[in-house]
N, CA, C and O atoms as a GROMACS GRO file, in nm:
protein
  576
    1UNK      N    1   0.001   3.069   3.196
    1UNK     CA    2  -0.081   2.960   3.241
    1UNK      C    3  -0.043   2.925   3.384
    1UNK      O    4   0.068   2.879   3.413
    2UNK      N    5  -0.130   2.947   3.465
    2UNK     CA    6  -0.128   2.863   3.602
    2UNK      C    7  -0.152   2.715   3.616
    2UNK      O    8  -0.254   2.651   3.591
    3UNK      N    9   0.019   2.657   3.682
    3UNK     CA   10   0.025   2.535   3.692
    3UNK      C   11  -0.030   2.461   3.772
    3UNK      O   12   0.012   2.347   3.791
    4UNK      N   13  -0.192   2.536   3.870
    4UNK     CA   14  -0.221   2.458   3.968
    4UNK      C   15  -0.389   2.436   3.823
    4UNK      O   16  -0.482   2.356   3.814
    5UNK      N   17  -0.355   2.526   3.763
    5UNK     CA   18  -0.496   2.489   3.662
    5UNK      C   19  -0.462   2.414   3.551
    5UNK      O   20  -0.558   2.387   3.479
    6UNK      N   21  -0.384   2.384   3.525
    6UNK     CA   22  -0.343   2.308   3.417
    6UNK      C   23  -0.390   2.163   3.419
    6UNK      O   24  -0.334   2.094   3.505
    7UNK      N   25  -0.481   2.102   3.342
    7UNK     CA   26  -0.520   1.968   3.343
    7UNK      C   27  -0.448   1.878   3.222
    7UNK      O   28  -0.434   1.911   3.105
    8UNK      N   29  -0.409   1.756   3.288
    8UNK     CA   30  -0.329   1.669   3.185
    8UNK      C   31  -0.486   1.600   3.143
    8UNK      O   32  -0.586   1.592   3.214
    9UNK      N   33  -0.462   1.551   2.990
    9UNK     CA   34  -0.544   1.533   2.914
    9UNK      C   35  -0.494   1.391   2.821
    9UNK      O   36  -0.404   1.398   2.737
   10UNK      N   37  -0.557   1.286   2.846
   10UNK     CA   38  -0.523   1.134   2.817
   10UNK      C   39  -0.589   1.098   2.698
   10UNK      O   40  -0.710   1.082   2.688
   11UNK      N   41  -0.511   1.087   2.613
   11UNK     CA   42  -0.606   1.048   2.458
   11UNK      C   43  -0.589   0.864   2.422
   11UNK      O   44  -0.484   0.812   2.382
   12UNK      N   45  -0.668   0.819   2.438
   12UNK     CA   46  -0.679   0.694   2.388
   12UNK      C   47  -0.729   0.617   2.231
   12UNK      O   48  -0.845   0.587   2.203
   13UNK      N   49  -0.624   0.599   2.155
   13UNK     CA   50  -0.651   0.546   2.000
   13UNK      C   51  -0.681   0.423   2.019
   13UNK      O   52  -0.659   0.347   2.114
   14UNK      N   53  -0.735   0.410   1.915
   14UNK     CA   54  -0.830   0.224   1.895
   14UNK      C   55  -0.667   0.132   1.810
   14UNK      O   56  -0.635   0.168   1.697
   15UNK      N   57  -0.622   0.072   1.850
   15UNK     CA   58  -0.502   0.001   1.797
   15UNK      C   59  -0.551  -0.093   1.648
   15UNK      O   60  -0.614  -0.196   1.671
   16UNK      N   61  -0.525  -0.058   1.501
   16UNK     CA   62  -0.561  -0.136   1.455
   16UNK      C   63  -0.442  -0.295   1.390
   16UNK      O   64  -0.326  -0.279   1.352
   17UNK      N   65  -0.515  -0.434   1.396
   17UNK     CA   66  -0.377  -0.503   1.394
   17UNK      C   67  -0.441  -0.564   1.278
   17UNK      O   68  -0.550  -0.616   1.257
   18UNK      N   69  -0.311  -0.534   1.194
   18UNK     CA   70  -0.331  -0.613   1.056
   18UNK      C   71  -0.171  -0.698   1.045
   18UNK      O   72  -0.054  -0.665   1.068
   19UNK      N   73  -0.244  -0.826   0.995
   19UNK     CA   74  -0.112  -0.898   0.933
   19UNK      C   75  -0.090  -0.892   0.795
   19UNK      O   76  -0.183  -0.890   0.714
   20UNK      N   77   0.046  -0.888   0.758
   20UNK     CA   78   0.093  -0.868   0.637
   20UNK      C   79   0.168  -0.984   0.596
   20UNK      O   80   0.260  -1.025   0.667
   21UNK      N   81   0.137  -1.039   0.490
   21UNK     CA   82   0.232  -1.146   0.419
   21UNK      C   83   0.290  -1.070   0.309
   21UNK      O   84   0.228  -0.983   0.247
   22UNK      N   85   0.431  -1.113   0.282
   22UNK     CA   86   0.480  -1.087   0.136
   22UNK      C   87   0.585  -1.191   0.132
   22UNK      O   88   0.650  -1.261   0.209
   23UNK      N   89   0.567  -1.163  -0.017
   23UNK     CA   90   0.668  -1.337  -0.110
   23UNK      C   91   0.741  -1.256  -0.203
   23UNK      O   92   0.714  -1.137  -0.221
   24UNK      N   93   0.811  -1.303  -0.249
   24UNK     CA   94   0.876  -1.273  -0.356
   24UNK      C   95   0.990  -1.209  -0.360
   24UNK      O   96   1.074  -1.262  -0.287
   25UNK      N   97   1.036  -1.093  -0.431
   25UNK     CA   98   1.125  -0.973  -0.433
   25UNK      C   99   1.096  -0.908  -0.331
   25UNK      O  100   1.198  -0.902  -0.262
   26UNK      N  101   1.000  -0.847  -0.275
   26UNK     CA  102   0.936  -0.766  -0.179
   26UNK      C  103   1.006  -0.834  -0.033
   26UNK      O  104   1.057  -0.774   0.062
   27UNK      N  105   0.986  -0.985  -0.057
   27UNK     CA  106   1.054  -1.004   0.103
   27UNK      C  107   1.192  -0.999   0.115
   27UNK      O  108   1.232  -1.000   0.231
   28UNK      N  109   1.289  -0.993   0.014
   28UNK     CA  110   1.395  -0.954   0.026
   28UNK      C  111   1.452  -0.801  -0.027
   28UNK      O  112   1.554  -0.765  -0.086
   29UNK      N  113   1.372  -0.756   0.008
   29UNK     CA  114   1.421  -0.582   0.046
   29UNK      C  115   1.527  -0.583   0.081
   29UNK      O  116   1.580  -0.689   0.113
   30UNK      N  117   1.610  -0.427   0.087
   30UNK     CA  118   1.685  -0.411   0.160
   30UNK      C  119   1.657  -0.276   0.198
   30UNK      O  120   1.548  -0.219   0.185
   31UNK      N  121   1.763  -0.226   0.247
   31UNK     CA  122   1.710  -0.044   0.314
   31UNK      C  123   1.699   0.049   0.140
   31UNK      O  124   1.730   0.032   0.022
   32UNK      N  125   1.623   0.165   0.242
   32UNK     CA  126   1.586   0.213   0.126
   32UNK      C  127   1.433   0.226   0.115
   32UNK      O  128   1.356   0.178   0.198
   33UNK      N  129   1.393   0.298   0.000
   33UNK     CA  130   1.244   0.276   0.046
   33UNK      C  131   1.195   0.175   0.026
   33UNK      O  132   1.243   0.114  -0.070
   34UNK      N  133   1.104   0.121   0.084
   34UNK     CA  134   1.062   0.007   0.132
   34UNK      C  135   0.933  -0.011   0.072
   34UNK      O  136   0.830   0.056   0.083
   35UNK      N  137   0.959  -0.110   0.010
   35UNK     CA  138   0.804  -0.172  -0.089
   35UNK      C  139   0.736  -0.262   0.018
   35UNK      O  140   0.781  -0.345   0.098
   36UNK      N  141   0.568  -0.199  -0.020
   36UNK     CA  142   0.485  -0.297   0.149
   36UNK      C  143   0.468  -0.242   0.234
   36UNK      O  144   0.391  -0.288   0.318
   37UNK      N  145   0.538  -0.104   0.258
   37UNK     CA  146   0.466  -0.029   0.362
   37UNK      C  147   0.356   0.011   0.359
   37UNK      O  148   0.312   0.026   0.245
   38UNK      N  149   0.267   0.045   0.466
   38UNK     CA  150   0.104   0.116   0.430
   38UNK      C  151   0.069   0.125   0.568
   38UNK      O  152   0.135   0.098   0.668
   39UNK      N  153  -0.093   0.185   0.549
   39UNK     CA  154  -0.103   0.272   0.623
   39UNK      C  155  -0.302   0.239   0.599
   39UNK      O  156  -0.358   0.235   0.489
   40UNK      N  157  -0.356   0.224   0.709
   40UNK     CA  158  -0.525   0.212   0.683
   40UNK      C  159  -0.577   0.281   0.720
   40UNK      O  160  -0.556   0.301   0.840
   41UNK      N  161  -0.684   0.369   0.651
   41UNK     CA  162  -0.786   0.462   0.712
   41UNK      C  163  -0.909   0.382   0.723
   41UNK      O  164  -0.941   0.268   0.687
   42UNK      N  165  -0.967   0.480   0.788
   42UNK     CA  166  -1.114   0.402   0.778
   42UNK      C  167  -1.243   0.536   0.793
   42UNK      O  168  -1.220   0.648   0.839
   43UNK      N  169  -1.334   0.504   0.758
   43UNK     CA  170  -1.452   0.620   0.752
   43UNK      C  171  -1.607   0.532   0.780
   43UNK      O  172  -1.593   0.411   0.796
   44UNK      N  173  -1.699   0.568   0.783
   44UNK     CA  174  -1.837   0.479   0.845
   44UNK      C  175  -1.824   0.415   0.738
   44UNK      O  176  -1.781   0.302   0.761
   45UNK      N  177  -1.845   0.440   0.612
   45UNK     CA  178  -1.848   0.308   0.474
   45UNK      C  179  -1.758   0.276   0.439
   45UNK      O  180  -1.772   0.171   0.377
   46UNK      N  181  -1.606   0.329   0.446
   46UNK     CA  182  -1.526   0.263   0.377
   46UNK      C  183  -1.356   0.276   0.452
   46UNK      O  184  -1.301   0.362   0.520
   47UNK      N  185  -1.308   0.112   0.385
   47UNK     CA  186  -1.120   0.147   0.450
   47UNK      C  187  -1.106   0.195   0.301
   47UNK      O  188  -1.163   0.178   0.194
   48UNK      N  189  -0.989   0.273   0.358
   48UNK     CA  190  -0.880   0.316   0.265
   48UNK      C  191  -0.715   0.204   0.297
   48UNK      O  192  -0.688   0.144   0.401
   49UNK      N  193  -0.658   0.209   0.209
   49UNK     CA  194  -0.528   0.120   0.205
   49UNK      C  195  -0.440   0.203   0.126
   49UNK      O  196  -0.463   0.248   0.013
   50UNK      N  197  -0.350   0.217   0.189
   50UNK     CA  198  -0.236   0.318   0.126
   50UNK      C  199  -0.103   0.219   0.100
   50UNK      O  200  -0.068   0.158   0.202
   51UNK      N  201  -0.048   0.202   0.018
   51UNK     CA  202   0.074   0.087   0.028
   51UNK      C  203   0.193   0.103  -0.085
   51UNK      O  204   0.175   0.097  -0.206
   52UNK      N  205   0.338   0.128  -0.009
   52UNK     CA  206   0.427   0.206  -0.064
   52UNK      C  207   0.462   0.100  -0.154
   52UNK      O  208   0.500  -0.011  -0.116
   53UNK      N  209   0.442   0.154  -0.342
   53UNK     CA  210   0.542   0.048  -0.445
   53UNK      C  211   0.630   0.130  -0.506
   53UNK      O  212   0.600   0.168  -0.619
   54UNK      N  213   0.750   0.173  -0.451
   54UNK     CA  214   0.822   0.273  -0.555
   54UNK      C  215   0.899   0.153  -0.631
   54UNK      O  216   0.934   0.037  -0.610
   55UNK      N  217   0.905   0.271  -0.753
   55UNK     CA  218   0.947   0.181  -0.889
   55UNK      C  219   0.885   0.150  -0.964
   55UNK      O  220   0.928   0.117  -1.075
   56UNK      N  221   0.738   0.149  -0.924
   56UNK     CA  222   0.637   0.108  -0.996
   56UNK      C  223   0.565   0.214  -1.066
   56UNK      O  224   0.530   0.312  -1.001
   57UNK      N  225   0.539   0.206  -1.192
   57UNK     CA  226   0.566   0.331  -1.239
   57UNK      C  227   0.423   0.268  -1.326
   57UNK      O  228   0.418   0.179  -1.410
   58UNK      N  229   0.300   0.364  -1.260
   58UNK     CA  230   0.205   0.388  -1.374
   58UNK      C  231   0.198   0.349  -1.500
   58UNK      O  232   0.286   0.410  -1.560
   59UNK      N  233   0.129   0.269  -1.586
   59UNK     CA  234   0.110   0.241  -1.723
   59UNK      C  235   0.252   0.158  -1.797
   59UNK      O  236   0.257   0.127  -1.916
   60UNK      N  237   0.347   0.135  -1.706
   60UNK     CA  238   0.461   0.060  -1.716
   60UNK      C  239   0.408  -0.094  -1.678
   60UNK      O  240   0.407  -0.184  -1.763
   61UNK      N  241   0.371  -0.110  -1.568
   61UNK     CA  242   0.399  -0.223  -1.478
   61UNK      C  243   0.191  -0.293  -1.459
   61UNK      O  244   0.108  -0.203  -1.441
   62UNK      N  245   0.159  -0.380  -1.463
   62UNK     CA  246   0.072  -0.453  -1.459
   62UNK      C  247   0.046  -0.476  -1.278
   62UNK      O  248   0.105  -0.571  -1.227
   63UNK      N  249  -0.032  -0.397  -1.200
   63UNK     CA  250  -0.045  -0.443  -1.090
   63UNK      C  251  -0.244  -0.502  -1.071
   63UNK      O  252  -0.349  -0.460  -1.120
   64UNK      N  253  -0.218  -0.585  -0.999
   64UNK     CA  254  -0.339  -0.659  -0.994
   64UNK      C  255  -0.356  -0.671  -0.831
   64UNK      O  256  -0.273  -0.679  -0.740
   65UNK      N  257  -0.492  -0.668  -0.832
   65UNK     CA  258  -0.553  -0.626  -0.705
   65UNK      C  259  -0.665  -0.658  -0.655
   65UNK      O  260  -0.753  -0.572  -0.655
   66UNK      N  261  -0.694  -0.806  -0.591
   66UNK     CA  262  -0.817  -0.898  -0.501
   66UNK      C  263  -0.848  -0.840  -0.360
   66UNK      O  264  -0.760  -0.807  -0.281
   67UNK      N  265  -0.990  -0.829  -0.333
   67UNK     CA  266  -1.069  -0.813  -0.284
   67UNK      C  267  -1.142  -0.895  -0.210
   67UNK      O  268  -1.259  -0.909  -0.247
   68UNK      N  269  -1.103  -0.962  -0.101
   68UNK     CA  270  -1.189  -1.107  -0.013
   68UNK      C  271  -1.299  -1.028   0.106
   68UNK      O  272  -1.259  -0.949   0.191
   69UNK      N  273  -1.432  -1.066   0.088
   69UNK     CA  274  -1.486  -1.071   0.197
   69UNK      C  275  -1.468  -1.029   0.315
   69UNK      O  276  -1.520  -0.924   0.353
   70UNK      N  277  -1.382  -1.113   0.402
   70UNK     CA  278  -1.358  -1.130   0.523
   70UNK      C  279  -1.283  -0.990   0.518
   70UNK      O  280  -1.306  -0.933   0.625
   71UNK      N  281  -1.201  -0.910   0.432
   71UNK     CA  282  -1.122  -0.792   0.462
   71UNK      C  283  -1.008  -0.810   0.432
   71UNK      O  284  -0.924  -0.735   0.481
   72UNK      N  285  -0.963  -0.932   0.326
   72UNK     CA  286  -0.823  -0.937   0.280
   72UNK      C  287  -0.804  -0.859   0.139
   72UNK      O  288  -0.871  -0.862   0.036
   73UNK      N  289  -0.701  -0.797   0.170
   73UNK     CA  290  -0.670  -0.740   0.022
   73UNK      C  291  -0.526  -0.814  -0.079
   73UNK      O  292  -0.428  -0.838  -0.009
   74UNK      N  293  -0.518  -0.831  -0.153
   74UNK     CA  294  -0.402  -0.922  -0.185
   74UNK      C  295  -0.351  -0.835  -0.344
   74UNK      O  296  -0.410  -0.786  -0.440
   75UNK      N  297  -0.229  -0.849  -0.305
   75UNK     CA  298  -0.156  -0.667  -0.424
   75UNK      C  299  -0.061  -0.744  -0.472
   75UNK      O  300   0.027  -0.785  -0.396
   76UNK      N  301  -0.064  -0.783  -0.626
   76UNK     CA  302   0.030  -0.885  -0.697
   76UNK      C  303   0.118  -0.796  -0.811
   76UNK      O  304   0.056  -0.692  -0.833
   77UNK      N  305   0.208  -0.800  -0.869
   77UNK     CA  306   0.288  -0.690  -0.964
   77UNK      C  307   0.410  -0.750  -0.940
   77UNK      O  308   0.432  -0.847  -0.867
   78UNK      N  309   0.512  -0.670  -1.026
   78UNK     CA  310   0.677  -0.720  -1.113
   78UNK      C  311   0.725  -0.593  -1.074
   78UNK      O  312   0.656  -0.493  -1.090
   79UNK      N  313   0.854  -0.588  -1.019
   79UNK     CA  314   0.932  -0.463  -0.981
   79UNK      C  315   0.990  -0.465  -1.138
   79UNK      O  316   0.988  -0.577  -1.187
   80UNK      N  317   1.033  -0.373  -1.212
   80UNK     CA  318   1.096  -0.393  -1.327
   80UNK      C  319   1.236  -0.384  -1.280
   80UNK      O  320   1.288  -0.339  -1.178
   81UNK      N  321   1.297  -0.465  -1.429
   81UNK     CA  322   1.452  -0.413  -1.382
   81UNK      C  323   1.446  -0.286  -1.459
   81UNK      O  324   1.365  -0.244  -1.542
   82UNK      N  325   1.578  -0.227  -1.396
   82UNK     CA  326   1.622  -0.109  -1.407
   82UNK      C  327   1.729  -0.100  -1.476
   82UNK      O  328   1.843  -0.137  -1.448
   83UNK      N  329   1.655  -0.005  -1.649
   83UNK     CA  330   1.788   0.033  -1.771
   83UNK      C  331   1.758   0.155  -1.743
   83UNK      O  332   1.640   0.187  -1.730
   84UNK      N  333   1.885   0.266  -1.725
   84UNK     CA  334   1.905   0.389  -1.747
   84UNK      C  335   1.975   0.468  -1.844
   84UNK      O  336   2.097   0.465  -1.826
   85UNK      N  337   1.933   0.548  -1.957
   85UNK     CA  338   1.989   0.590  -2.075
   85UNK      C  339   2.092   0.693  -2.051
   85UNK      O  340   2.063   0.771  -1.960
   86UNK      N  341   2.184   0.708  -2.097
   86UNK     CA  342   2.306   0.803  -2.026
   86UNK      C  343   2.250   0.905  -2.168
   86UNK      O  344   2.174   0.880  -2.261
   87UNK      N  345   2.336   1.037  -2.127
   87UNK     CA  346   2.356   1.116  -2.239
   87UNK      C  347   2.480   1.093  -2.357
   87UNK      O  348   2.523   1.174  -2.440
   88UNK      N  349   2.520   0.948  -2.330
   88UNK     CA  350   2.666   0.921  -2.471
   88UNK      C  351   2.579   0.786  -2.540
   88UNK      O  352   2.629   0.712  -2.625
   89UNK      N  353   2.442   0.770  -2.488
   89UNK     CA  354   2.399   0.674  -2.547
   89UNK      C  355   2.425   0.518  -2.523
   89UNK      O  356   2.389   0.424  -2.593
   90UNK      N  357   2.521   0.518  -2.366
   90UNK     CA  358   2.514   0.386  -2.321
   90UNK      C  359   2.364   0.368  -2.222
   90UNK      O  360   2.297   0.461  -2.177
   91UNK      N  361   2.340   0.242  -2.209
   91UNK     CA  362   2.228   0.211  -2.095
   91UNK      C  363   2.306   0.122  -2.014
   91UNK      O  364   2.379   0.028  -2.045
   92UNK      N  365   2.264   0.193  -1.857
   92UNK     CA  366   2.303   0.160  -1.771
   92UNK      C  367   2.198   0.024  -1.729
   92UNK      O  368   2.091   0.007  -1.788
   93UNK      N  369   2.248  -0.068  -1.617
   93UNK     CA  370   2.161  -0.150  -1.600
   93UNK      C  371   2.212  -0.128  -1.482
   93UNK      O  372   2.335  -0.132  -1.474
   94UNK      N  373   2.126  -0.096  -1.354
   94UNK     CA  374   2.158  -0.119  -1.195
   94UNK      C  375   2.171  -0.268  -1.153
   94UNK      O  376   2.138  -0.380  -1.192
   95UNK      N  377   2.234  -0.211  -1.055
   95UNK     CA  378   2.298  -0.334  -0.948
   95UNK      C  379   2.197  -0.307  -0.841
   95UNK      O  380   2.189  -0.185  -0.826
   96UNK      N  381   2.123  -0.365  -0.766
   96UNK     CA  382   2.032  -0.378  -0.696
   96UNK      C  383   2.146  -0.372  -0.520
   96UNK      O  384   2.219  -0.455  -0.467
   97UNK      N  385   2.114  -0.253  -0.490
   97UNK     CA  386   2.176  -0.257  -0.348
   97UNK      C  387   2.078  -0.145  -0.240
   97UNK      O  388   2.119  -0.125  -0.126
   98UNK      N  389   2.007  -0.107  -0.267
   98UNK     CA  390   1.924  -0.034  -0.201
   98UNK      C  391   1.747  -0.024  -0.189
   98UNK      O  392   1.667   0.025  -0.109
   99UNK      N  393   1.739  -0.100  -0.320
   99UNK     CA  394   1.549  -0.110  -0.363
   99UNK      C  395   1.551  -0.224  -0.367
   99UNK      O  396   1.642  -0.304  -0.350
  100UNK      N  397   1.414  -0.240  -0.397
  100UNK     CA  398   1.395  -0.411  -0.411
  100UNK      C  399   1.420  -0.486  -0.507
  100UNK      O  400   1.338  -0.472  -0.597
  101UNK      N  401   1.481  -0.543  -0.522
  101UNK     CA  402   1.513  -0.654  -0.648
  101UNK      C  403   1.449  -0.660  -0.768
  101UNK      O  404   1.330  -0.626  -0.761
  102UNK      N  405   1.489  -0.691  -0.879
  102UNK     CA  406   1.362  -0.719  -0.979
  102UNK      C  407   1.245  -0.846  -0.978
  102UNK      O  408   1.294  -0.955  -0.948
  103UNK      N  409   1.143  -0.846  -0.998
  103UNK     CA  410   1.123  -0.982  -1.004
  103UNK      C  411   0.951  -0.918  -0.968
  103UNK      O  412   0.910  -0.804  -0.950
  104UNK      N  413   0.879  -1.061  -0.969
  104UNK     CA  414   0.751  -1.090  -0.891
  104UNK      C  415   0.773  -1.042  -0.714
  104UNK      O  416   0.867  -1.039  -0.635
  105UNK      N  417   0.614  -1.008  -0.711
  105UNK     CA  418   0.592  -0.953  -0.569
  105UNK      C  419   0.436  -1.018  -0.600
  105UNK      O  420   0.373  -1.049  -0.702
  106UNK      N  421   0.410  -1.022  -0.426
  106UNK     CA  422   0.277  -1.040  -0.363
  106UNK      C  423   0.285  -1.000  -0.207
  106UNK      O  424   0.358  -1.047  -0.120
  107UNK      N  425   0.187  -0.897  -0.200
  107UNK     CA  426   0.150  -0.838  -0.085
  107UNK      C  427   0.021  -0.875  -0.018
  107UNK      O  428  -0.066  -0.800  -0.063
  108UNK      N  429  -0.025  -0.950   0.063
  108UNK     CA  430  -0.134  -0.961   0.142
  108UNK      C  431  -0.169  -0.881   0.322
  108UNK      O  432  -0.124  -0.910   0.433
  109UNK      N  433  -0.310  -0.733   0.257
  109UNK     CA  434  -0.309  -0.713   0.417
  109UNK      C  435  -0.461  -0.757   0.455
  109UNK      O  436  -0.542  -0.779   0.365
  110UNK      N  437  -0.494  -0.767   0.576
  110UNK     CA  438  -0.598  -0.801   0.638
  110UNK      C  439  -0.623  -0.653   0.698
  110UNK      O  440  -0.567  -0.577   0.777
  111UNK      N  441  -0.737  -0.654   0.620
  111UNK     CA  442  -0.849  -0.470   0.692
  111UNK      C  443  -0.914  -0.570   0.809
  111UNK      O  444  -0.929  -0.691   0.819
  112UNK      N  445  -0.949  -0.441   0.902
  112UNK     CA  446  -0.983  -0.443   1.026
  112UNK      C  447  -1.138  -0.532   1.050
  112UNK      O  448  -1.175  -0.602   1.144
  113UNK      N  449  -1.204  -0.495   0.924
  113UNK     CA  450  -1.338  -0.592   0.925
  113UNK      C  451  -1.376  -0.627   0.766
  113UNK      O  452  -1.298  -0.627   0.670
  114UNK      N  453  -1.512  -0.656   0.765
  114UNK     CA  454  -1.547  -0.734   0.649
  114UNK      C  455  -1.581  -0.645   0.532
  114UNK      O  456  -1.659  -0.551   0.546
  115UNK      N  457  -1.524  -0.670   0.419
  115UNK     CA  458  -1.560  -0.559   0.296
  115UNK      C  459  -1.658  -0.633   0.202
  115UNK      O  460  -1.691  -0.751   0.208
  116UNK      N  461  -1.712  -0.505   0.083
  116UNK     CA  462  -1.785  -0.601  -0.013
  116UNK      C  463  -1.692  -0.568  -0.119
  116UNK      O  464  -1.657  -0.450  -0.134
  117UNK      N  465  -1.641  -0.677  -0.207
  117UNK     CA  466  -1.561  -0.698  -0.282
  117UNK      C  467  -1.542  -0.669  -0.411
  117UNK      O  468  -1.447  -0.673  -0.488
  118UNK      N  469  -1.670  -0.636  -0.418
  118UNK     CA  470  -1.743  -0.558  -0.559
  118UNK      C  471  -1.723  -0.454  -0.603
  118UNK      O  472  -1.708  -0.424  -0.722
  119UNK      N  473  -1.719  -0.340  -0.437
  119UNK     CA  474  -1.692  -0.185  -0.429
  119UNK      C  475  -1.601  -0.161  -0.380
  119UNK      O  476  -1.597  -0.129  -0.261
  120UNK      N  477  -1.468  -0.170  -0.479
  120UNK     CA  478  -1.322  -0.091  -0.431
  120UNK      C  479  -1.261  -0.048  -0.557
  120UNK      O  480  -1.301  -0.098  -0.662
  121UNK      N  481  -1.177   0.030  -0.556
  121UNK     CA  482  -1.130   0.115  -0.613
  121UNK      C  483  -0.957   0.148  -0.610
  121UNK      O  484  -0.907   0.247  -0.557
  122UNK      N  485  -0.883   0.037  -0.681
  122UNK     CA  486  -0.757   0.058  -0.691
  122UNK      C  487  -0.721   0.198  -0.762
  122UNK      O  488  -0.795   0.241  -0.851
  123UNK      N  489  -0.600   0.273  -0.719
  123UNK     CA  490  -0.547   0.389  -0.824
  123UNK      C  491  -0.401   0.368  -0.777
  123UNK      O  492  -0.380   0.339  -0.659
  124UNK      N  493  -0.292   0.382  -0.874
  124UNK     CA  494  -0.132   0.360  -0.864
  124UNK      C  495  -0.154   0.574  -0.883
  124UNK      O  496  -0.203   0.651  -0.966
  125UNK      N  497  -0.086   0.583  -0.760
  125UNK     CA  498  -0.060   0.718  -0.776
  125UNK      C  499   0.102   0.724  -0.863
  125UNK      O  500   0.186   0.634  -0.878
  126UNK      N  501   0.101   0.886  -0.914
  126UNK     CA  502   0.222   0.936  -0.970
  126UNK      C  503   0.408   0.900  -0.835
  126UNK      O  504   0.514   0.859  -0.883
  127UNK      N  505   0.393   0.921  -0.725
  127UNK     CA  506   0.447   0.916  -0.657
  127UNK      C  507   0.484   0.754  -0.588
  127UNK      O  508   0.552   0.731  -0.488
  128UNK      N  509   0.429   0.675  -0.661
  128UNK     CA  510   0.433   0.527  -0.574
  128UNK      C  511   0.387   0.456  -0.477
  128UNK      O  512   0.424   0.353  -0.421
  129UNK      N  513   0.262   0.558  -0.462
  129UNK     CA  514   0.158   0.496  -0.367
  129UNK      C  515   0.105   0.447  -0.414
  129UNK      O  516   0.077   0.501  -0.521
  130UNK      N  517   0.026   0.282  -0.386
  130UNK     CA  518  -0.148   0.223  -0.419
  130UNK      C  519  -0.229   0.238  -0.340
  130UNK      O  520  -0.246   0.178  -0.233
  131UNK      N  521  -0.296   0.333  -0.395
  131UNK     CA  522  -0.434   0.361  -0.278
  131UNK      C  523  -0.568   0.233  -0.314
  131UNK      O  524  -0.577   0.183  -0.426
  132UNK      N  525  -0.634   0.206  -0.231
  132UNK     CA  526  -0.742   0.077  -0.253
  132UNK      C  527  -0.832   0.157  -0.137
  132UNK      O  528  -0.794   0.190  -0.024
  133UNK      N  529  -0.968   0.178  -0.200
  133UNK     CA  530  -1.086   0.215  -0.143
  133UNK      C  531  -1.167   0.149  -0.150
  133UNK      O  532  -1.235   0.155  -0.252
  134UNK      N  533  -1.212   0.030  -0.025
  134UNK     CA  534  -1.330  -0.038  -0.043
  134UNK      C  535  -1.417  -0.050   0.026
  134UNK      O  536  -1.380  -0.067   0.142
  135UNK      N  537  -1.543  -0.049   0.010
  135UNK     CA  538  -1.664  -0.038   0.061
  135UNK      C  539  -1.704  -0.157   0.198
  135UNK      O  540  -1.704  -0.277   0.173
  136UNK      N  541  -1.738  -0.099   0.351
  136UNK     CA  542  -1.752  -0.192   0.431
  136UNK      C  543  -1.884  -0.253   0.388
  136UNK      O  544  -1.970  -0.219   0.307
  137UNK      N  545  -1.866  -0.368   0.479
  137UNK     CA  546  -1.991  -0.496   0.383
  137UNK      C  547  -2.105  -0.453   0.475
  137UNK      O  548  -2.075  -0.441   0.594
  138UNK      N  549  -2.244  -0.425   0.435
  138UNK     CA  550  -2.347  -0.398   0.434
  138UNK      C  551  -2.390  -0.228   0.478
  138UNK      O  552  -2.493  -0.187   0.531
  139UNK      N  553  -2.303  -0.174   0.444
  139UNK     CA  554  -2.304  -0.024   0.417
  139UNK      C  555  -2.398   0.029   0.301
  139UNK      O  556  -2.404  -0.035   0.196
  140UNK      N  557  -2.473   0.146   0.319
  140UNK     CA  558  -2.512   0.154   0.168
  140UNK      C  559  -2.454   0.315   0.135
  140UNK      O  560  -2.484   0.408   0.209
  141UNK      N  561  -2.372   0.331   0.022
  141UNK     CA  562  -2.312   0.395  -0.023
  141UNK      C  563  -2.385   0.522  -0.067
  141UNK      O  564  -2.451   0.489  -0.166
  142UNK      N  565  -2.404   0.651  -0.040
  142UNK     CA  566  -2.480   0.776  -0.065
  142UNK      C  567  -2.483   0.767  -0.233
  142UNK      O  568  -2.414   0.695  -0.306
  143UNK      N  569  -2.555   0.834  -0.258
  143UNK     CA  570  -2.582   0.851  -0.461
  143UNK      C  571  -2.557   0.986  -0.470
  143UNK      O  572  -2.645   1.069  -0.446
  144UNK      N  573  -2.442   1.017  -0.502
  144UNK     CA  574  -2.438   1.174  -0.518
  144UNK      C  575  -2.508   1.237  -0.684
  144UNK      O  576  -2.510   1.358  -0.708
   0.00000   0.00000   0.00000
């Protein structure tokens, strides 16, 4: 490559700013993986919401999941405590020094614009993600 042809090339991303509230167990984390992290996509009809709950374990744990208008999403659930079965038949009970505590959690994020509240789609993945797919407000959704 010739360095008198070489063109620098400036990419500019759209910054998206969401505020996050959390209460509970969740705000006293410690290191480690970190419950409340996430991550927003977006597509012409719909955000996506990606939001890290490890520990939370599919068909174990009761997570509940609101849908506001304006683009708030609000992610409520119980970290369980933690019994571990040994192979001599004792259960261990952890000491909380790296995950989040046991207890109640509430996560609130604000999407970038206005959703309809009707059309979203919570799933607790195998791995400890909550994905939330919801429909932007006055979009009309294809009929496959």
């Amino acid at each position: 490559m010739n360095p008198e042809n070489h063109q620098t090339t400036t990419t500019t991303h759209s910054k998206v700013i969401s505020h996050v509230f959390s209460t509970g167990t969740v705000k006293q984390g410690y290191a480690g993986p970190a419950v409340g992290l996430f991550d927003i996509g977006e597509s012409e009809i719909a955000y996506m919401l990606r939001v890290s709950l490890p520990g939370i374990v599919k068909n174990q744990n009761t997570i509940k999941c609101e849908v506001y208008r304006e683009g708030r999403v609000c992610i409520k659930g119980v970290v369980p405590e933690i019994a571990i079965p040994s192979d001599t038949g004792c259960l261990y009970r952890m000491q909380v020094q790296q995950l989040c505590p046991p207890g109640p959690f509430s996560i609130t994020i604000n999407l970038p614009g206005q959703v309809d509240p009707r059309m979203f789609a919570p799933e607790l993945k195998p791995n400890g993600i909550f994905e939330v797919v919801v429909v932007k407000l006055g979009v009309r959704v294809p009929v496959s």
